[in-house]
py3Dmol code that shows the C-alpha trace and the ligand (Angstrom):
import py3Dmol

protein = """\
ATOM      1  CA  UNK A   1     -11.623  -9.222  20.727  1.00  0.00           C
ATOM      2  CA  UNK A   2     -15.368  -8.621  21.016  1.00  0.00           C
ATOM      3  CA  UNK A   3     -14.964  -6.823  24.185  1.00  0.00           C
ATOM      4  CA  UNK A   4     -12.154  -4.422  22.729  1.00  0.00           C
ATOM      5  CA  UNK A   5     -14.917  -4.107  19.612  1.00  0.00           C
ATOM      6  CA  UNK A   6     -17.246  -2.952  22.130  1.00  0.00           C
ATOM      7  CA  UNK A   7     -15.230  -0.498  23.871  1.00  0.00           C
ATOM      8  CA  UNK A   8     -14.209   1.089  20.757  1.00  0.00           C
ATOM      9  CA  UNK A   9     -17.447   1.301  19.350  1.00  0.00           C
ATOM     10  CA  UNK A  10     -19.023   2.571  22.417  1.00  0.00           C
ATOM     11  CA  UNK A  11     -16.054   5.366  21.997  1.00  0.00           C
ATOM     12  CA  UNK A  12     -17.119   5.750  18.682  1.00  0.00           C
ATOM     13  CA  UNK A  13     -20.242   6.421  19.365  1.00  0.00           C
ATOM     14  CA  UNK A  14     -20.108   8.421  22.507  1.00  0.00           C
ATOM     15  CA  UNK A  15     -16.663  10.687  21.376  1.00  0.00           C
ATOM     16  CA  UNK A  16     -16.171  10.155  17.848  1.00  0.00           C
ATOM     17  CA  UNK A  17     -13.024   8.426  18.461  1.00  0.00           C
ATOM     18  CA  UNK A  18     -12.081   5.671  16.907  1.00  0.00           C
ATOM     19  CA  UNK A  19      -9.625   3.345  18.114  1.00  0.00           C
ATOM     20  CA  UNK A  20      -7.749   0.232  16.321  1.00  0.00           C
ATOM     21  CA  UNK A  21      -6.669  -3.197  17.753  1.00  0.00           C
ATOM     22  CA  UNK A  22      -3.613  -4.745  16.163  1.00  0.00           C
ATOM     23  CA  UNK A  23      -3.196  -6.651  13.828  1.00  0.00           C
ATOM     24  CA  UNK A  24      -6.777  -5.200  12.256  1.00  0.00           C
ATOM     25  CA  UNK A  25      -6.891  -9.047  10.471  1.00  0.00           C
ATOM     26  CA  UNK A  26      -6.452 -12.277  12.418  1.00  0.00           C
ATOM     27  CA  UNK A  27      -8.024 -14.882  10.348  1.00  0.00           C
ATOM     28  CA  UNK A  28      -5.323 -14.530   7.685  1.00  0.00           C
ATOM     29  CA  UNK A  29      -2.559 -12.749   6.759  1.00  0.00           C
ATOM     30  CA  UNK A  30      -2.458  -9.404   5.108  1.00  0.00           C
ATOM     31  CA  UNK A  31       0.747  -7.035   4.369  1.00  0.00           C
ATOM     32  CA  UNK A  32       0.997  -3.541   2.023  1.00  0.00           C
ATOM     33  CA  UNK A  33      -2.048  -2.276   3.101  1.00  0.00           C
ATOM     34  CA  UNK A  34      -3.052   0.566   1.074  1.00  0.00           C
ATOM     35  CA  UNK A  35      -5.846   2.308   3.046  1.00  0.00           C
ATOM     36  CA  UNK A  36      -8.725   4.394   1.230  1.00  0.00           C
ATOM     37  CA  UNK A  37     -11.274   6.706   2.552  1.00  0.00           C
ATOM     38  CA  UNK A  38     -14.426   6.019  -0.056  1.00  0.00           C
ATOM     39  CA  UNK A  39     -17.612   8.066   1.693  1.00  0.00           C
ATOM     40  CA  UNK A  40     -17.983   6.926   5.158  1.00  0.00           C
ATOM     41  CA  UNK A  41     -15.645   4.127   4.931  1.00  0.00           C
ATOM     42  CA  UNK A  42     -12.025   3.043   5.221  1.00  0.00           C
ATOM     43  CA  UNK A  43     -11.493   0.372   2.522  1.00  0.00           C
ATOM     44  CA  UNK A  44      -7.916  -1.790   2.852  1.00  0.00           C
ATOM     45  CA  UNK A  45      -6.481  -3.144  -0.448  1.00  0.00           C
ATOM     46  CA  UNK A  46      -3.568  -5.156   1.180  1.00  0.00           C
ATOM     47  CA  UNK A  47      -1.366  -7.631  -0.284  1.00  0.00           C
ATOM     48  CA  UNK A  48      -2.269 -11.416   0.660  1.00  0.00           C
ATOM     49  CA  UNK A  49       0.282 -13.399   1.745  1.00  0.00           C
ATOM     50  CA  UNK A  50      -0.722 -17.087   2.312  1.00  0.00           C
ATOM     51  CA  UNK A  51       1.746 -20.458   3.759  1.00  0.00           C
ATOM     52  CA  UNK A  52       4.223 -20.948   0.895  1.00  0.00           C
ATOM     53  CA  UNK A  53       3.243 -24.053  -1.181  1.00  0.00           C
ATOM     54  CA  UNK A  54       5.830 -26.245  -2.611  1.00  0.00           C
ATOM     55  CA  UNK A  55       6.012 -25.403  -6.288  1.00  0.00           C
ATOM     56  CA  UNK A  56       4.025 -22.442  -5.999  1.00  0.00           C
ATOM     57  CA  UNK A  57       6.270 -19.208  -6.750  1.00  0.00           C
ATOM     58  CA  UNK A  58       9.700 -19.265  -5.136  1.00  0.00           C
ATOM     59  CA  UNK A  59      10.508 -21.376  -1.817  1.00  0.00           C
ATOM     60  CA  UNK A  60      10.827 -19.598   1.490  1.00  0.00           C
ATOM     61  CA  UNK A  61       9.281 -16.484  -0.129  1.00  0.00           C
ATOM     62  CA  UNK A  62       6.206 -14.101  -0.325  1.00  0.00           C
ATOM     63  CA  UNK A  63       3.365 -16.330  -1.528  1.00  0.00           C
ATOM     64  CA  UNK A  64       0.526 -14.182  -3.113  1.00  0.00           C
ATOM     65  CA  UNK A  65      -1.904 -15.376  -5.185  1.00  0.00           C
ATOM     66  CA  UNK A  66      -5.175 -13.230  -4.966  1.00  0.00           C
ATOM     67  CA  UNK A  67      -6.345  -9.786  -3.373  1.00  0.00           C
ATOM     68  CA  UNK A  68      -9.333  -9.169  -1.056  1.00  0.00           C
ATOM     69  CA  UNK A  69     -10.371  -5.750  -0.375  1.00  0.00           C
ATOM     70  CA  UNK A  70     -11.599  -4.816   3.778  1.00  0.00           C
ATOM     71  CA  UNK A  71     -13.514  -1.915   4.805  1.00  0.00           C
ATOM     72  CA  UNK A  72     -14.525  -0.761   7.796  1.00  0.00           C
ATOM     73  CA  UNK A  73     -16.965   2.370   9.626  1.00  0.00           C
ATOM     74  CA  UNK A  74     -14.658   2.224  12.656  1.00  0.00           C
ATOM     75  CA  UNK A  75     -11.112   0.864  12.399  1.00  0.00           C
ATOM     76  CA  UNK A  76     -12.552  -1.248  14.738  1.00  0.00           C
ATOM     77  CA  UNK A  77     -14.683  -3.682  12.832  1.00  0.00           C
ATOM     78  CA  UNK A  78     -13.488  -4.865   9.624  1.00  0.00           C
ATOM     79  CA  UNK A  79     -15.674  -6.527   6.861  1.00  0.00           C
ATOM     80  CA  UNK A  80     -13.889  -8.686   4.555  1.00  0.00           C
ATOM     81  CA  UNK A  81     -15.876  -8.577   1.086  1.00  0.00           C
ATOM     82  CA  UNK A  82     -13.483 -11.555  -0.599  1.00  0.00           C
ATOM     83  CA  UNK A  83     -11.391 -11.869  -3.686  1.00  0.00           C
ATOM     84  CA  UNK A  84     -11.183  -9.104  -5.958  1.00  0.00           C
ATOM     85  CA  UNK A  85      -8.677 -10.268  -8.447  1.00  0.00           C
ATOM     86  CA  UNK A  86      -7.161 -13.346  -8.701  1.00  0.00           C
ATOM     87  CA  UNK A  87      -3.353 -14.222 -10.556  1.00  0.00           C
ATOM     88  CA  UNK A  88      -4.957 -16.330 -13.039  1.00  0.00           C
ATOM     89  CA  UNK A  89      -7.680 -13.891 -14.373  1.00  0.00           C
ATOM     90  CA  UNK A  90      -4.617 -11.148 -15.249  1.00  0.00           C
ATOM     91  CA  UNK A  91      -4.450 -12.504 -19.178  1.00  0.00           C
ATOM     92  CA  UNK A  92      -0.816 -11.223 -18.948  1.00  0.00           C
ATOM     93  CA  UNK A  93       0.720 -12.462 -15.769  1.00  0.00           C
ATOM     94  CA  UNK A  94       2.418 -15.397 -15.437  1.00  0.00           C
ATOM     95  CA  UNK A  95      -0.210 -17.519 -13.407  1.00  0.00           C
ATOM     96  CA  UNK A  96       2.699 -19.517 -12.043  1.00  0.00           C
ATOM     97  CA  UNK A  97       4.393 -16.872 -10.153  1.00  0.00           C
ATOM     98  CA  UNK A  98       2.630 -16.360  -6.756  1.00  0.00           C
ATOM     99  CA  UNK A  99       3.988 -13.024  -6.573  1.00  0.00           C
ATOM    100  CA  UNK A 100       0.471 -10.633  -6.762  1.00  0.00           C
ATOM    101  CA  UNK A 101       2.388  -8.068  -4.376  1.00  0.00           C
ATOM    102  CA  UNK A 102       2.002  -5.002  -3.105  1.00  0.00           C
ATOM    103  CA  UNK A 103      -1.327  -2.841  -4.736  1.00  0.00           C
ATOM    104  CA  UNK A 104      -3.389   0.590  -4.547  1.00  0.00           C
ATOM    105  CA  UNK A 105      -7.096   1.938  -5.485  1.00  0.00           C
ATOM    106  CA  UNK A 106      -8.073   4.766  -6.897  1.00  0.00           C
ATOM    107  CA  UNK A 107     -11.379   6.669  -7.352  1.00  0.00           C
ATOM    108  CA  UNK A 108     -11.837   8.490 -10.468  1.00  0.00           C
ATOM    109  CA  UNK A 109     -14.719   9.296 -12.489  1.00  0.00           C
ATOM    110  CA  UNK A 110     -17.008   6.924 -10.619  1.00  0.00           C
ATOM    111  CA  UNK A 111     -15.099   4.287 -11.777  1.00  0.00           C
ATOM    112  CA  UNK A 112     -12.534   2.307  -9.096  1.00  0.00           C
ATOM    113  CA  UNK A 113      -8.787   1.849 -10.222  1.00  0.00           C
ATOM    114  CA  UNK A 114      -6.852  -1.320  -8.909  1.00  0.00           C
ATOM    115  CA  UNK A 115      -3.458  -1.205  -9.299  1.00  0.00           C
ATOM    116  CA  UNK A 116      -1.012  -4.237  -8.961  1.00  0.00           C
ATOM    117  CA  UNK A 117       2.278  -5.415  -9.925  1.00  0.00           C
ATOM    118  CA  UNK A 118       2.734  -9.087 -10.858  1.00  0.00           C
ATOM    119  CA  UNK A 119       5.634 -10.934 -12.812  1.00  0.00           C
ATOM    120  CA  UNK A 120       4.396 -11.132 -16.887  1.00  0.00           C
ATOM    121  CA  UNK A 121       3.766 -14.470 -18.129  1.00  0.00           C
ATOM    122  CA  UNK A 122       4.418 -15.265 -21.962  1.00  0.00           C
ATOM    123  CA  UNK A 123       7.435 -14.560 -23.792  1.00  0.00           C
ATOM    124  CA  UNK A 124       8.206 -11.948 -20.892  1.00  0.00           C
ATOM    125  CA  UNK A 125       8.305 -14.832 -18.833  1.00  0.00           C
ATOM    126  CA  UNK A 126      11.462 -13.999 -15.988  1.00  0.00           C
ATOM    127  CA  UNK A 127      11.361 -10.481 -17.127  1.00  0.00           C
ATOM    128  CA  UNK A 128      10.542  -8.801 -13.815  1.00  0.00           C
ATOM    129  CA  UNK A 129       7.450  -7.118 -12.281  1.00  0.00           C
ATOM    130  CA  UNK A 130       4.864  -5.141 -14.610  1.00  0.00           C
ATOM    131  CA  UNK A 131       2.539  -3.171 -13.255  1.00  0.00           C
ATOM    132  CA  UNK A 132      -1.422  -3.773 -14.275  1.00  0.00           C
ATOM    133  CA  UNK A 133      -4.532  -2.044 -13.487  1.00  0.00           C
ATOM    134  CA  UNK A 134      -8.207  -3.529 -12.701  1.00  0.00           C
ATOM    135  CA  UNK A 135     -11.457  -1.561 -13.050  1.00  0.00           C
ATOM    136  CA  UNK A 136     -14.824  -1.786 -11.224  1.00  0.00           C
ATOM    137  CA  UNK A 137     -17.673  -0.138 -10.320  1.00  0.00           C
ATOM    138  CA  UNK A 138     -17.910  -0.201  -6.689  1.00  0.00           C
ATOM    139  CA  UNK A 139     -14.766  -0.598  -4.321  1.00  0.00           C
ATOM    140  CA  UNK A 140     -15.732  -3.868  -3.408  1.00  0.00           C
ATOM    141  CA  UNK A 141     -15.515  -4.525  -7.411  1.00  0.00           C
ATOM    142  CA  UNK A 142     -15.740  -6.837  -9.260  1.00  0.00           C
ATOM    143  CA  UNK A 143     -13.001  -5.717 -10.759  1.00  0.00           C
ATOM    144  CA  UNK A 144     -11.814  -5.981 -14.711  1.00  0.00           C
ATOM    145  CA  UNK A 145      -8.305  -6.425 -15.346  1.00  0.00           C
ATOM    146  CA  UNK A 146      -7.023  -4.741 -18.690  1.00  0.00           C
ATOM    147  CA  UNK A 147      -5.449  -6.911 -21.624  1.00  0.00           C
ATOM    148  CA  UNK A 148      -1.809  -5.374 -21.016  1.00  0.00           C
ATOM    149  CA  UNK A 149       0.338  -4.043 -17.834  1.00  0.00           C
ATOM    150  CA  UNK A 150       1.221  -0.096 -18.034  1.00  0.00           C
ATOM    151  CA  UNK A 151       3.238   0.640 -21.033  1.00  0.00           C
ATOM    152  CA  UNK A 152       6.432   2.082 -19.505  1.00  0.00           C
ATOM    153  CA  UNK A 153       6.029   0.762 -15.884  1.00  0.00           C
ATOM    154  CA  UNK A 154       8.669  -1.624 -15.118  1.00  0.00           C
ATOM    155  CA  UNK A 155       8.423  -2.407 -11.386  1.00  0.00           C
ATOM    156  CA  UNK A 156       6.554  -3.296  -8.446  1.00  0.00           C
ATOM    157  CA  UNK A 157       4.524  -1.771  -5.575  1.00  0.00           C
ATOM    158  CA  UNK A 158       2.182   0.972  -7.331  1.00  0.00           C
ATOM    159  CA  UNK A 159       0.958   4.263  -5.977  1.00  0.00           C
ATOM    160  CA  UNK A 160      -1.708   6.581  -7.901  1.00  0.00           C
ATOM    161  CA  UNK A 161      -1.611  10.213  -6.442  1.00  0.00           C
ATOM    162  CA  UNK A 162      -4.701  12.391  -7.439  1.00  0.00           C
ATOM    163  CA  UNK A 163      -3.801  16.266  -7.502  1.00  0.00           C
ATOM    164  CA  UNK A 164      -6.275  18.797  -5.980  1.00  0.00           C
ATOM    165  CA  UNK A 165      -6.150  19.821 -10.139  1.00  0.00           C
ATOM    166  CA  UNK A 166      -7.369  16.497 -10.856  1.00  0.00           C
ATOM    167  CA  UNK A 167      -4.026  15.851 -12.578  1.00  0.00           C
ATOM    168  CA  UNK A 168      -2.986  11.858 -11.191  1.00  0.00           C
ATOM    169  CA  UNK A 169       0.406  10.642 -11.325  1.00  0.00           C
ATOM    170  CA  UNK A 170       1.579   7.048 -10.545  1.00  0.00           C
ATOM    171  CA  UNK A 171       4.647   6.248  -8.122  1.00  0.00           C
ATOM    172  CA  UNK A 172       6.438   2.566  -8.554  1.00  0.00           C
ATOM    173  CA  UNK A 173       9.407   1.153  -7.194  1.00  0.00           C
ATOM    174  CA  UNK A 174      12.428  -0.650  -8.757  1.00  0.00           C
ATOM    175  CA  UNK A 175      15.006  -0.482  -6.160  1.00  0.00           C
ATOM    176  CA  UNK A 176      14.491   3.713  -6.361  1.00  0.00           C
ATOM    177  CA  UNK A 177      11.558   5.182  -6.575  1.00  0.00           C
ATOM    178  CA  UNK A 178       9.973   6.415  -9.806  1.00  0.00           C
ATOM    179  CA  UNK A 179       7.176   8.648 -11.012  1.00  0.00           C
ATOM    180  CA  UNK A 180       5.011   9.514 -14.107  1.00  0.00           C
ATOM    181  CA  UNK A 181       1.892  11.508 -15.022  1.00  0.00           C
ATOM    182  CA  UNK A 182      -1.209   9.672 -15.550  1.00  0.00           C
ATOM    183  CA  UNK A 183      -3.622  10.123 -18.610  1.00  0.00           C
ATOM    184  CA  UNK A 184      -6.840  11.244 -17.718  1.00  0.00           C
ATOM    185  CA  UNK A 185      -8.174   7.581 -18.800  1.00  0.00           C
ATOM    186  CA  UNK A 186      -5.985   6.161 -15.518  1.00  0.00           C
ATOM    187  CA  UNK A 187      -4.598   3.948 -17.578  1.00  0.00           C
ATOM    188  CA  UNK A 188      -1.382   4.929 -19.789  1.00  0.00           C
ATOM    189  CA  UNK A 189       1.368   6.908 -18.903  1.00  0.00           C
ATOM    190  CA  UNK A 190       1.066  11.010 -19.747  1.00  0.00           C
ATOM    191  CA  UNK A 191       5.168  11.731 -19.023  1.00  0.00           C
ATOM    192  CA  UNK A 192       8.300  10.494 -19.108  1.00  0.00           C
ATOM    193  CA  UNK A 193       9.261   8.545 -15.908  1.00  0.00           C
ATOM    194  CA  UNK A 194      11.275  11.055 -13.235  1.00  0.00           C
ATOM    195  CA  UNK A 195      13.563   8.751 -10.419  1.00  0.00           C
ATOM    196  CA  UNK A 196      14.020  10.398  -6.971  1.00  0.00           C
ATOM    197  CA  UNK A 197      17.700  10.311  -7.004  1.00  0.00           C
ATOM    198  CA  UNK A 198      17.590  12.889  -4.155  1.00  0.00           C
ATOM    199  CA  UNK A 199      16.672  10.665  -1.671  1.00  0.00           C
ATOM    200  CA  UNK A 200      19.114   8.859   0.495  1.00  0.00           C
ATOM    201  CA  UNK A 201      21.491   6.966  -1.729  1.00  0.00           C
ATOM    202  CA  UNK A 202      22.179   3.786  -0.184  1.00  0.00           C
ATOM    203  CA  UNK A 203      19.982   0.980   0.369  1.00  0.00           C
ATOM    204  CA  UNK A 204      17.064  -0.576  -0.876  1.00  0.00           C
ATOM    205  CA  UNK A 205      13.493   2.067  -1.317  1.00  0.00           C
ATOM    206  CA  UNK A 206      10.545   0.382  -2.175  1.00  0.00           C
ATOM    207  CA  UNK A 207       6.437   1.053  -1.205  1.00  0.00           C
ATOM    208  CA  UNK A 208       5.825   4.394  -2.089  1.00  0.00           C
ATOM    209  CA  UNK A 209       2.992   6.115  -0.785  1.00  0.00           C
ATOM    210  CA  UNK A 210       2.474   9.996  -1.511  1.00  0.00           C
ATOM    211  CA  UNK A 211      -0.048  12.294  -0.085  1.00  0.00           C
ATOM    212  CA  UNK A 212      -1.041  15.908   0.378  1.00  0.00           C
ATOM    213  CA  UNK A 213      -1.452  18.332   3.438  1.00  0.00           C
ATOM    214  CA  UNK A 214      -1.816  21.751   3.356  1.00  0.00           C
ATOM    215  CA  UNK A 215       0.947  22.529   0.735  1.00  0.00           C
ATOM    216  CA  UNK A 216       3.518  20.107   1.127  1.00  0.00           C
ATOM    217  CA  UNK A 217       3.292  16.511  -0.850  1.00  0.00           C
ATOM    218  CA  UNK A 218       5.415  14.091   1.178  1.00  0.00           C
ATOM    219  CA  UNK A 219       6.586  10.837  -0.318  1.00  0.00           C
ATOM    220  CA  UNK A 220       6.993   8.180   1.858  1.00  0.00           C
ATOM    221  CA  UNK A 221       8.936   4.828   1.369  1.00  0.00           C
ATOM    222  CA  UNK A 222      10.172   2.111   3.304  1.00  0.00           C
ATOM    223  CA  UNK A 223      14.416   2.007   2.887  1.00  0.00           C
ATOM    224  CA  UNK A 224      16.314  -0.717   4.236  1.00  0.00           C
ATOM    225  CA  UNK A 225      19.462   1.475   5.870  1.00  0.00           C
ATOM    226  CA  UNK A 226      20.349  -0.788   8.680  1.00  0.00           C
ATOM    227  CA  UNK A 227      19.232  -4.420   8.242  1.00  0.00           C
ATOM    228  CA  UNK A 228      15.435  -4.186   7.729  1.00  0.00           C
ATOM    229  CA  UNK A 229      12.997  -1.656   6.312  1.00  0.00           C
ATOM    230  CA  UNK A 230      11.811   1.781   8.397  1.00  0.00           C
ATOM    231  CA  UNK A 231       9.556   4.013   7.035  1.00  0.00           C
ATOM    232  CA  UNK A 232      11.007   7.423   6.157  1.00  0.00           C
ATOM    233  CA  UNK A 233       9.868  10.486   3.833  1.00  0.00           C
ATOM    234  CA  UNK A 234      10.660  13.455   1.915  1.00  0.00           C
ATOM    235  CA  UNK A 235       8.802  16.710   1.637  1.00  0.00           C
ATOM    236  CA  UNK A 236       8.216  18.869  -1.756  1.00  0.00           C
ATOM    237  CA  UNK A 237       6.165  21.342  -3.229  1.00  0.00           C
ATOM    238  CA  UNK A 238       5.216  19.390  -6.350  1.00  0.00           C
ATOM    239  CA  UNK A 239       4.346  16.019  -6.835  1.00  0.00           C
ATOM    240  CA  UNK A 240       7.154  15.207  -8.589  1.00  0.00           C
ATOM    241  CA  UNK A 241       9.562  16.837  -6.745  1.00  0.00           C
ATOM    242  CA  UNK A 242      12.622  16.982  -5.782  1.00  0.00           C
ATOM    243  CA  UNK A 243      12.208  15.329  -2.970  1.00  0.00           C
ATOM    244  CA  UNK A 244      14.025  16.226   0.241  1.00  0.00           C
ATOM    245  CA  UNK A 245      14.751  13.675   2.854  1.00  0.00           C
ATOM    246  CA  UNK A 246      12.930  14.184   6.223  1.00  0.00           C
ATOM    247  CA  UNK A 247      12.971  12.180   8.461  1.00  0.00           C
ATOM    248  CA  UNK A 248      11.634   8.239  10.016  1.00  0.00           C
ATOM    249  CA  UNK A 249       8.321   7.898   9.679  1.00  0.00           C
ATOM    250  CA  UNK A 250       8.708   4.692  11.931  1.00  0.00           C
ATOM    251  CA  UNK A 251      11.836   2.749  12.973  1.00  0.00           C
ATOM    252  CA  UNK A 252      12.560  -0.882  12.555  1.00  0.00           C
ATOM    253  CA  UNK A 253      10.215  -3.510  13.977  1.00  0.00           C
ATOM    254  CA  UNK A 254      11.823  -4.820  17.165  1.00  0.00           C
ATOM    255  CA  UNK A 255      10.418  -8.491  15.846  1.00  0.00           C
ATOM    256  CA  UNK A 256      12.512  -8.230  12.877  1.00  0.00           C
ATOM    257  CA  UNK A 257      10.200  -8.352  10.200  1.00  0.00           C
ATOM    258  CA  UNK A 258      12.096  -7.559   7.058  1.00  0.00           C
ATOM    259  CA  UNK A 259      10.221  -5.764   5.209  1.00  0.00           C
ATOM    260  CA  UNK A 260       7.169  -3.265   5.751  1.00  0.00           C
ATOM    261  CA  UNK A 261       5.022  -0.957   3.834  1.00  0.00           C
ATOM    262  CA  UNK A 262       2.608   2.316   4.488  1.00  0.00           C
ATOM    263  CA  UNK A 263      -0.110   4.059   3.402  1.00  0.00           C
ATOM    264  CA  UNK A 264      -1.089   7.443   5.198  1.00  0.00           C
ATOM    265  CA  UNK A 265      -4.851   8.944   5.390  1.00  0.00           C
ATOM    266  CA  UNK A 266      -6.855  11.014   7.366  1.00  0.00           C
ATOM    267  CA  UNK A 267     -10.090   9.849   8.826  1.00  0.00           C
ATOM    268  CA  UNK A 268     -12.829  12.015  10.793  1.00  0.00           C
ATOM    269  CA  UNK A 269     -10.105  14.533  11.368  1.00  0.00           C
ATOM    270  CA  UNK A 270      -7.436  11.887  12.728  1.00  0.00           C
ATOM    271  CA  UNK A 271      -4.407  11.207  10.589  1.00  0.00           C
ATOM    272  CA  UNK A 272      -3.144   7.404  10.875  1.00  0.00           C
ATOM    273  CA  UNK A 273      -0.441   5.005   9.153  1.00  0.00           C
ATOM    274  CA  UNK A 274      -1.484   1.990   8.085  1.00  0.00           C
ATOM    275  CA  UNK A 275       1.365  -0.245   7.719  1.00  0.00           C
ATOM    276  CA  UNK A 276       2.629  -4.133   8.474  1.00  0.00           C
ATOM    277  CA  UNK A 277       4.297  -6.094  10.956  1.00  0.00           C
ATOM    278  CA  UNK A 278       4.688 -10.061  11.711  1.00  0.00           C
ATOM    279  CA  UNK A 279       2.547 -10.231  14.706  1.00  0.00           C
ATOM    280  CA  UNK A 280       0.496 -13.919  13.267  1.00  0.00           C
ATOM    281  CA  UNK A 281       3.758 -15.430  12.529  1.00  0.00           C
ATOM    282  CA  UNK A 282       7.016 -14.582  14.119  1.00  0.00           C
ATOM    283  CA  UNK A 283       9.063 -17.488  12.723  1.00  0.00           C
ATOM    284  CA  UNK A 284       8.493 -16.422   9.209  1.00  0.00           C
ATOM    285  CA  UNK A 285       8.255 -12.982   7.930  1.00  0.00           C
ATOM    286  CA  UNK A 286       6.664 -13.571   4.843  1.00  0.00           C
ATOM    287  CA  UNK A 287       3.368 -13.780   6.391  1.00  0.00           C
ATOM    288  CA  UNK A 288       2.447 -10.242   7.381  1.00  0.00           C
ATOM    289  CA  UNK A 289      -0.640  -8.499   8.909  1.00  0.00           C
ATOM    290  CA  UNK A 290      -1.672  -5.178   8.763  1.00  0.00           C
ATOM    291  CA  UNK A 291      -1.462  -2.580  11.349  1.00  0.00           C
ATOM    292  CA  UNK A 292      -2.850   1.018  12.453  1.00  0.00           C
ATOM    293  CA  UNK A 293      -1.885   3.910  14.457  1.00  0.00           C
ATOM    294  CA  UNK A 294      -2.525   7.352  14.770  1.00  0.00           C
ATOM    295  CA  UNK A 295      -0.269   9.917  12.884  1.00  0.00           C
ATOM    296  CA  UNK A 296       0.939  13.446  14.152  1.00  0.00           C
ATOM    297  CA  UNK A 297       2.431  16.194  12.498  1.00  0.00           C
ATOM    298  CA  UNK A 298       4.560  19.150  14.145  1.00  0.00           C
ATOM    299  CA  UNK A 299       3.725  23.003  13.615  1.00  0.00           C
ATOM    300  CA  UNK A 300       6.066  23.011  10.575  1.00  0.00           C
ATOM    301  CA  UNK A 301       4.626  20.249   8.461  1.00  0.00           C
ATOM    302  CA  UNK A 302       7.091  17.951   9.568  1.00  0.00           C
ATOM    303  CA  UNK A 303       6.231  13.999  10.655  1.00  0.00           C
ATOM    304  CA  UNK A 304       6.276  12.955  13.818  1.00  0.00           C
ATOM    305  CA  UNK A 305       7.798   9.616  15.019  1.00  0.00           C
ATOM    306  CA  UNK A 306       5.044   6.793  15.156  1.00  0.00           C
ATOM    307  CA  UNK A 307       5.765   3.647  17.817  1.00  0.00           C
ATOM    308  CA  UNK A 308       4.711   0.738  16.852  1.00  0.00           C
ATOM    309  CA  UNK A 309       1.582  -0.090  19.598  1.00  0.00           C
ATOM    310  CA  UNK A 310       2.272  -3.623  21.257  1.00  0.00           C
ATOM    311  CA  UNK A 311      -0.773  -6.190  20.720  1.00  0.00           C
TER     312      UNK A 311
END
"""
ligand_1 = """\
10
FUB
O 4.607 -7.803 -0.312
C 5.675 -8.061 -1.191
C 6.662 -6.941 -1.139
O 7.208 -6.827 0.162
C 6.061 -5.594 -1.392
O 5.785 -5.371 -2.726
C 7.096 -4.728 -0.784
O 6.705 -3.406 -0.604
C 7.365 -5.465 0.495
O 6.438 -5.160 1.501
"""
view = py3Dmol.view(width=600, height=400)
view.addModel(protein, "pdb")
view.setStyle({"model": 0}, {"cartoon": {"style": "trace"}})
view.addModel(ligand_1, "xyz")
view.setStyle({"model": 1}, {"stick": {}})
view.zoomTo()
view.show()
């Protein structure tokens, strides 16, 4: 590992190329990684999956309790600044759940927007995923969770979209995929939720991620159409659509992994996907780590194919 570190950075340095060894995190596992550019840094908010613990959240499942945010100059070296939010400091989920899954972060107004889904304690106890948000002041946070989830968010595995009009909209998932307006506080809805019924019918879609190039917004999801979930998109003119269906983003994993989830930025003029495989443990899926690899796009805006790289 150090002597790949040095390579890259010495390629860094010398090119301005960076390079990434996967997984980016070996000392515990990661999944959902929602990647960030904030100044000269990529910042990771992932999902944390940790060994299930009899009694803790369902048996044989995802086991999430906290979040910990990464960042890194390189891709190559990753800095791990800790917890940022925990299940038990959320005053409205249920602290019994183990189910902090998928999140995003937003910058807005110099303030940082962490967005999470987690099942509601209380008398919404068994009622689903709500979707909260956390606020800090720097990336690394600390971050403040609010009193209540998003009124009118039912539904896991946020995404917060920031127009070049400054106009934000959030993205969720509830076996489709769903999308709002944001008020300019980044914390209520501004709309009436829209579903993207356009997009393939069948079949689980889950983990959106939308971004901008040039003029096209492309919303991309992971959809289970064969056994397991591939990455695919949809192009559009407007952020909330319709969406057409384009194309695989990236195919199945080969190792099986059930599920997996993207996030899409560009970084000293290289696009890359960020997304998860099972690389730390094969024999159970449910504890992920988060991958990297460059991202190409053909002369007419459309995606092309990215292969997983091997470890
Ligand atoms: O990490 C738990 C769930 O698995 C996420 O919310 C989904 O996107 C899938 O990756």
């Amino acid at each position: 590992k150090i002597k790949y570190s040095l390579i890259g950075l010495v390629l860094w340095l010398v090119t301005g190329t960076v390079i990434a060894q996967n997984p980016l995190i070996r000392d515990q596992f990661t999944a959902d990684p929602s990647a960030r550019v904030f100044g000269d840094r990529v910042y990771i908010y992932p999902s944390h999956d940790i060994p299930v613990i009899p009694g803790h959240g369902r048996a044989n499942w995802f086991c999430m309790e906290d979040y910990h945010v990464f960042s890194s100059l390189n891709l190559t070296d990753w800095k791990d600044h800790g917890t940022i939010l925990t299940q038990n400091r959320v005053p409205w989920a249920d602290s019994t759940a183990y189910s902090m899954w998928a999140p995003d972060c937003v910058f807005r107004n110099g303030k940082y927007y962490f967005y999470f889904p987690a099942p509601p304690g209380g008398i919404s106890k068994g009622k689903g995923f709500r979707v909260g948000v956390a606020v800090a002041n720097k990336p690394t946070g600390p971050f403040t969770p609010q009193k209540e989830p998003i009124e009118g968010i039912q539904g896991i595995d946020p995404n917060v979209f920031i127009d070049d009009d400054g106009q934000a909209y959030i993205y969720w998932a509830q076996g489709n995929i769903y999308a709002a307006k944001l008020k300019a506080n980044m914390l209520e809805l501004a709309s009436e939720p829209v579903i993207f019924d356009q997009l393939p019918e069948k079949g689980l879609k889950e983990g959106p991620y939308l971004f901008k190039r040039k003029d096209n917004y492309y919303l991309t999801y992971p959809h289970v159409a064969n056994k397991t979930e591939r990455l695919e998109y949809a192009m559009s003119k407007s952020p909330l659509g319709p969406f057409s269906y384009t194309g695989v983003i990236m195919d199945e994993s080969a190792s099986g992994c059930w599920t997996n989830h993207q996030s899409i930025i560009k970084f000293k003029n290289q696009w890359y996907l960020f997304y998860h495989n099972d690389d730390l443990s094969p024999q159970f899926d449910k504890n992920r780590s988060i991958r990297a690899d460059s991202l190409f796009f053909n002369g007419d805006g459309t995606i092309r194919k990215v292969l997983q790289t091997l470890r």
